[in-house]
C-alpha positions as CSV (number, residue, x, y, z in Angstrom):
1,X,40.0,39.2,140.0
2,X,40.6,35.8,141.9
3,X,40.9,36.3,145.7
4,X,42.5,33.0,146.6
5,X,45.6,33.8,148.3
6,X,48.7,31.1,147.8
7,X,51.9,31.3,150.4
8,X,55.4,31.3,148.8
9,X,58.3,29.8,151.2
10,X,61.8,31.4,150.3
11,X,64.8,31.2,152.2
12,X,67.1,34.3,152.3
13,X,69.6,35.3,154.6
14,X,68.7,37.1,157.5
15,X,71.2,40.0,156.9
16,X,69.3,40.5,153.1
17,X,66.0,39.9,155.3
18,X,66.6,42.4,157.7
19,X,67.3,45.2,155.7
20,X,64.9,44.6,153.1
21,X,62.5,44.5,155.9
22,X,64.2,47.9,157.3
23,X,64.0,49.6,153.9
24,X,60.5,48.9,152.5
25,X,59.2,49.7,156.1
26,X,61.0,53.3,155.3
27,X,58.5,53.5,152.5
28,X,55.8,52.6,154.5
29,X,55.4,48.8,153.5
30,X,55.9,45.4,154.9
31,X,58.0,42.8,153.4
32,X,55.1,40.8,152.0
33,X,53.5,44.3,150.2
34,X,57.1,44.6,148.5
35,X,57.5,41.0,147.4
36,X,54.1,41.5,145.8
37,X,54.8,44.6,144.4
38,X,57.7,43.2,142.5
39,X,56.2,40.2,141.6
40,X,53.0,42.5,140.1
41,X,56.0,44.5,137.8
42,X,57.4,41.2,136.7
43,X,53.6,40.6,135.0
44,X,53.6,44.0,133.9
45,X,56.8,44.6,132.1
46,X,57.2,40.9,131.6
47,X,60.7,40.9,132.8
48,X,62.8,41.4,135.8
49,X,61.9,44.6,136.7
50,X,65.9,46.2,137.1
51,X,69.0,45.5,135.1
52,X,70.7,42.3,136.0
53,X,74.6,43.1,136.6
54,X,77.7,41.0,137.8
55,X,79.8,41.6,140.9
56,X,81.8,44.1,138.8
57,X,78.7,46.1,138.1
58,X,78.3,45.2,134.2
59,X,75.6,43.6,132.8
60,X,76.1,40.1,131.7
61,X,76.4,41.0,128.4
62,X,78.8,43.6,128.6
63,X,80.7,41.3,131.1
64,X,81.4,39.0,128.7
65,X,82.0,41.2,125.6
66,X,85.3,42.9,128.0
67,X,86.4,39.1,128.4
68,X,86.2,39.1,125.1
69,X,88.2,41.6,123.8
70,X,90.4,40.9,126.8
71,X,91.0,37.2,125.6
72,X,91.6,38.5,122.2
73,X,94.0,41.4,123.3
74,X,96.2,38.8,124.8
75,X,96.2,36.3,121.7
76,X,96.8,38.7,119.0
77,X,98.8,41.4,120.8
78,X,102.4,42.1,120.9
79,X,103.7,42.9,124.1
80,X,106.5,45.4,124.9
81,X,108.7,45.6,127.6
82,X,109.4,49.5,128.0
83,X,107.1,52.7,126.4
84,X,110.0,53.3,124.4
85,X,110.0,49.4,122.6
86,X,106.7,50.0,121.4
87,X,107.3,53.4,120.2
88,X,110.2,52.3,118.0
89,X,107.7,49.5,116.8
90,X,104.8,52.3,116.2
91,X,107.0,54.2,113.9
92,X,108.7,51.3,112.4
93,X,105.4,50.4,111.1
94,X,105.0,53.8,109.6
95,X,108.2,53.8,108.0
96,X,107.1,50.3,106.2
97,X,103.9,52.1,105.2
């Protein structure tokens, strides 16, 4: 195993800093021990080690498929002004049927 130690420089708030600091410490490590463990699980799983998501909480993917079918809803939907407008449409359409 090579033993040559290299330094990383990152720059991160000091908020994120803090309490990442605060909460690996909680598990007994220091910052450095948890930025190594997760760079050791990015080599082992060959990925990020947790699912990406968005602000809203999705993952990207998913993110954009809602856009999607949001865009879509708009372009190739009929709106209605009252409940009762698109219920007279509903069963208009059935009566054509």
């Amino acid at each position: 195993m090579n033993t040559i130690n290299t330094t990383i420089n990152i720059r991160v708030d000091k908020k994120t800093k803090r309490e990442a600091d605060k909460t690996l410490k909680e598990m007994g490590l220091d910052l450095s021990s948890g930025i190594k463990l997760f760079l050791k699980e990015i080599i082992r799983s060959g990925s990020i080690p947790f699912q990406v998501r968005t602000v809203n909480g999705f993952t990207p993917e998913y993110e954009e498929m809602i856009i999607r079918e949001y865009e879509d809803a708009l372009k190739n939907s009929k709106p209605y002004t009252s409940a009762r407008e698109m219920h007279e449409a509903i069963l208009a359409e059935d009566d054509d049927e």
